[in-house]
C-alpha positions, 0 to 999 in steps of 0.5 A: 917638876918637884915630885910628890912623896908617893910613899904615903898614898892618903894624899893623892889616892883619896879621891880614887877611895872615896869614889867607889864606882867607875865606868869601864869603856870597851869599844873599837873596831872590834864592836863592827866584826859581827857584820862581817864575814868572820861573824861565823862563830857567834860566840867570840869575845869581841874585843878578842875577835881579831885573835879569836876568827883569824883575821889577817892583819890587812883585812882588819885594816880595811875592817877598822877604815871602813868603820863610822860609828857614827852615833857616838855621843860623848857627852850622852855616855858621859851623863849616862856614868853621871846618872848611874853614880859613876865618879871615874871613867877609863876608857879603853884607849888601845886594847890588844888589836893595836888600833888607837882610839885616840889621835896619836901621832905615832901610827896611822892605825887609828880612829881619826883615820876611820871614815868616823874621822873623830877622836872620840878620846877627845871628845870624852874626856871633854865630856867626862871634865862637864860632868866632873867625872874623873878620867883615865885610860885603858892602854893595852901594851899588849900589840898585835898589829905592830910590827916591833911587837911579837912576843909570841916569838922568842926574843933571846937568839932564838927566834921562832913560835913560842904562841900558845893560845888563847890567854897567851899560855904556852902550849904545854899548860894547855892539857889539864886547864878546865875548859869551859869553852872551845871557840874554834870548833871543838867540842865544848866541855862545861866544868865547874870553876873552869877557865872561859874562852880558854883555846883548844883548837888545833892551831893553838895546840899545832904552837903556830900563830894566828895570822899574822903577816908581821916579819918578825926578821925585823922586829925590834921589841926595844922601839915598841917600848919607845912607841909604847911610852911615846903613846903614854906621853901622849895620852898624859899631854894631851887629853886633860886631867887624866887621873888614872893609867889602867894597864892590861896584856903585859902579864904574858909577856916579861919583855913588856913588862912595867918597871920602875924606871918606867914607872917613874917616868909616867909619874914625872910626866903625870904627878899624881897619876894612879896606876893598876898593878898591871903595869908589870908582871905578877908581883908588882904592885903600883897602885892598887891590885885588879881582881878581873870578873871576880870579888876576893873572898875576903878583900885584899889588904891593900887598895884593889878594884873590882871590874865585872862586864855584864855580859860574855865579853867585854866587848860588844855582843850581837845577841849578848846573854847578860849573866846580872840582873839590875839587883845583881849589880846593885848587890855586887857593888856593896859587896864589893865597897864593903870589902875595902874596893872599888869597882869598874862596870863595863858598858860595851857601845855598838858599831854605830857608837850606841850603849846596848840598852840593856847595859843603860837599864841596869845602869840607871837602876843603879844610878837610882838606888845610889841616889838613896842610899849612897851615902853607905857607899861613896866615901866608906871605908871598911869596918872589922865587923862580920854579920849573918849572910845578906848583911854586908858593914861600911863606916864613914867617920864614926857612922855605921851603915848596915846595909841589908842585901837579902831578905829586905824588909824583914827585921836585922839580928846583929851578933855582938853589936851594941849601941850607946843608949842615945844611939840612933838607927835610921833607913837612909831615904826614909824619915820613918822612925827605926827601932831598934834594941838589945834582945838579950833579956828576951827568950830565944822563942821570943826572939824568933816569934819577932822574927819575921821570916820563919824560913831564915838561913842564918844559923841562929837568932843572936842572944846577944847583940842588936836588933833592928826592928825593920818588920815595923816599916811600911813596906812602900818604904822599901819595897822593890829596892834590892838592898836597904841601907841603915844609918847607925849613930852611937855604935860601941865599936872601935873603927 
C-alpha cells in the first residue's frame, strides 16, 4: 500500500481538529463487581477494581462469564454521542483487566464468550457509521491477565517483585507522594493538588503483587508483544473505518512501549490512522498529546485532547458522586476548544449495559447548547488574543467568537480589540441586534455607570478596546444558558 506522507499532518488530522468533542466509553466486567463479594470497599475505581479489591484471576473469570448486560443498546449510546454533539467516539476495546470487548480471535477471555454472547465492539462501531460518528478504540497494553504479561517482575535476568503499587510506582516514590486517598484501609489523608487513589496499603508497601496466579517462570514478554499487535490487527481488520488508536498503561512499563517500528506497522495496516502519544514512554510523541482529568493552563503547541470522566472513576460507580454540573461541562469544553484542544467525555454504562442517567443529563444539556452555538466550537482554531476572566476567543476563517462563560448577560468589555467600522457583532441563535462600539472617548465613570455588574472581578473597565453592549438584550435571549457565543465579522486582527 502506498503510504501517505504523514510529515504534514493538515491532511488526515483535520477531521479529528475540526471535530472538537468525543465520547469516551468506559465499560467491562468491571461495571458487575459492585454485586459481589468484593463490593466492600464502596469507593474503588471500577475500571481498577480487579487491581483495587485483590481479585484472583479465576474468580474474575467467573466474575466476567457470568456477566449479561444484557440492555446495551448500540445504536441508543450511539445517538445519544449524536444528540450531544459528539462527532468521534473510542471505545475502550480492552483496559487493564485484560478482558476484550470485542471477538478477538486470540483469547477466550472475552465478551462474546459472557453469557451476553454479543461483541458490542461490533455492534458500535455499526452503530457509530448510521450516525456518521467517527470511531476509534481504546486498547490498554497494559495486561493483567495474560500470562506473557508481567512487567511487575524484572525481565533483565533477574526475575522477582518489582510491583509498586497503586499507578505502578515503584515502592520507593511512594513516601512523600500526596495522598489524597487510601483504598485499602488506611487512613485517608486529604491534600490539596495531592495525587487521587494513589496506593498505600501494606501490600503495595510489603513490594508484593496483588493476586496473582500467573507463573511468571514461563512468561515471555516478546509473545505478548505478538498477541498485542495481533489484537491491533484485528481491531483495524475488522471492525469498519476505524479512525483513531488511543493507547493507555504502557508509560510504566518500557518493555510495552510503542516504537516506531511499531508504529509504522499500524500505519501500513491502517493509512491514515491517528494515534495518542501514549503509544509509547514520556517523550514520544504520535499524534496528538493526552492531558487526562485536567486542562493545560495554557494550551500545548501541538494538537492535544482533553478527556475528563464526570465522576470519581472512570468506570461505573454504584452510588457516583459527579464533581460537574451540566454548566460545568459546558464551560469546560470552551475552555478547552478555546485552547487549541479536543476533548473526550467518559460515559460510564452499568452492568445491565445502561448509561447512568445522570451522564445522559448532562450530555444532552450539552447537546442542546452546541446545537445553538456550535458554531464557536466545531471547526475553530485558536486565536492570539487574551480577554478578562470568563471570556474565552475561537476563530473560524476571518470570524471571531467571543464566547462569554461567567456573568452571561452582562455587557462584554474587550481590551485592545478594534472593529472595522462595517463590522458586525451578532449572538449566535439570536436575530436581535448587538451593538456594539469603541468607549474610548467616553470617561472611565462612564464606562462603569454602562457596566451592568457593579461587582465585576475584572481589574479595570479598558480605555481602550470593544465594547459589546449585551445589557440591551432581552433577557429570554439568554437567559439559563451557561455561556453566550458572539459572532464578530470585521475584527482588526490578524489571525
Amino acid at each position: 500500500m502506498e503510504m501517505q506522507d504523514i510529515s504534514g499532518k493538515d491532511g488526515y488530522m483535520q477531521w479529528w481538529r475540526d471535530s472538537k468533542i468525543g465520547m469516551f466509553i468506559h465499560w467491562g466486567p468491571y461495571a458487575a463487581l459492585w454485586k459481589t463479594e468484593y463490593q466492600r470497599d464502596p469507593g474503588f475505581a471500577a475500571e481498577w477494581g480487579r487491581h483495587t479489591l485483590r481479585v484472583p484471576g479465576k474468580e474474575y473469570h467467573e466474575i466476567a462469564k457470568r456477566w449479561n448486560p444484557c440492555r446495551f443498546d448500540a445504536d441508543a449510546v450511539a445517538g445519544l454521542a449524536k444528540d450531544a454533539g459528539m462527532k468521534y467516539m473510542i471505545f475502550t476495546s480492552k483496559h487493564h483487566d485484560g478482558f476484550c470487548m470485542f471477538d478477538s480471535k486470540l483469547t477466550d477471555f472475552k465478551i462474546t464468550n459472557s453469557e451476553m454472547g454479543r461483541d458490542v465492539a461490533r455492534e458500535l462501531s455499526d452503530a457509530c457509521a448510521k450516525t456518521g460518528i467517527q470511531m476509534g478504540f481504546y486498547y490498554s497494553p497494559r495486561d493483567w491477565d495474560h500470562p506473557d504479561y508481567l512487567p511487575h517482575y524484572d525481565h533483565n535476568d533477574h526475575p522477582g517483585p518489582r510491583y509498586g503499587g497503586w499507578w505502578g510506582h515503584f515502592p520507593g516514590s511512594l513516601t512523600g507522594r500526596k495522598v489524597v486517598r487510601n483504598l485499602h484501609g488506611g487512613p485517608e489523608t486529604h491534600v490539596e493538588g495531592g495525587d487521587f487513589l494513589d496506593c498505600g496499603c501494606s501490600a503495595c508497601k510489603a513490594n508484593r503483587p496483588i493476586v496473582d496466579d500467573r507463573d511468571e517462570s514461563k512468561a515471555d514478554f516478546h509473545r505478548y508483544l505478538q498477541y498485542q499487535y495481533g489484537q491491533i490487527d484485528e481491531l483495524l481488520s475488522d471492525y469498519g473505518d476505524v479512525k483513531v488508536l488511543w493507547f493507555d498503561g504502557q508509560e510504566h512499563c518500557p518493555e510495552a512501549a510503542g516504537t516506531d517500528a511499531f508504529l509504522q506497522k499500524i500505519r501500513e495496516k491502517k493509512n491514515g490512522i491517528i494515534v495518542n502519544d501514549r503509544i509509547g514512554t514520556d517523550g514520544y510523541l504520535a499524534d496528538f498529546g493526552v492531558a487526562e482529568s485536567y486542562i493545560p493552563e495554557t494550551g500545548e503547541v501541538r494538537d492535544w485532547e482533553a478527556c475528563l470522566t464526570m465522576a470519581f472513576s472512570w468506570g461505573y460507580e454504584k452510588d457516583a458522586h459527579t464533581f460537574f454540573t451540566p454548566a460545568d461541562i459546558i464551560r469546560q469544553v470552551v475552555e478547552v476548544v478555546s485552547k487549541g484542544g479536543n476533548i473526550l467525555i467518559n460515559i460510564s454504562p452499568d452492568e445491565m449495559g445502561l448509561v447512568p442517567e445522570y451522564q445522559e443529563e448532562r450530555l444532552r444539556i450539552l447537546g442542546r447548547w452546541l446545537a445553538r452555538f456550535g458554531d464557536a466550537i466545531y471547526g475553530t482554531r485558536r486565536v492570539g488574543l487574551k480577554g478578562p476572566k470568563g471570556m474565552c476567543f475561537t476563530r473560524k476563517g476571518e470570524d471571531l467568537y467571543v464566547i462569554q462563560t461567567e456573568s452571561t448577560g452582562s455587557d462584554l468589555w474587550i481590551p485592545g480589540l478594534m472593529l472595522k467600522e462595517n463590522a458586525t457583532v451578532e449572538l449566535l441563535g439570536c436575530n436581535h441586534p448587538v451593538r456594539w462600539q469603541h468607549p474610548d472617548h467616553l470617561s472611565v465613570s462612564t464606562r462603569r455607570s454602562m457596566y451592568n455588574d457593579a461587582d465585576c472581578s475584572w481589574p479595570e473597565i479598558p480605555e481602550h478596546g470593544l465594547h459589546i453592549r449585551v445589557g440591551e438584550i432581552p433577557s429570554i435571549h439568554w437567559y439559563g444558558e451557561p455561556a453566550l457565543a458572539f459572532k464578530i465579522t470585521g475584527a482588526k486582527i490578524e489571525f
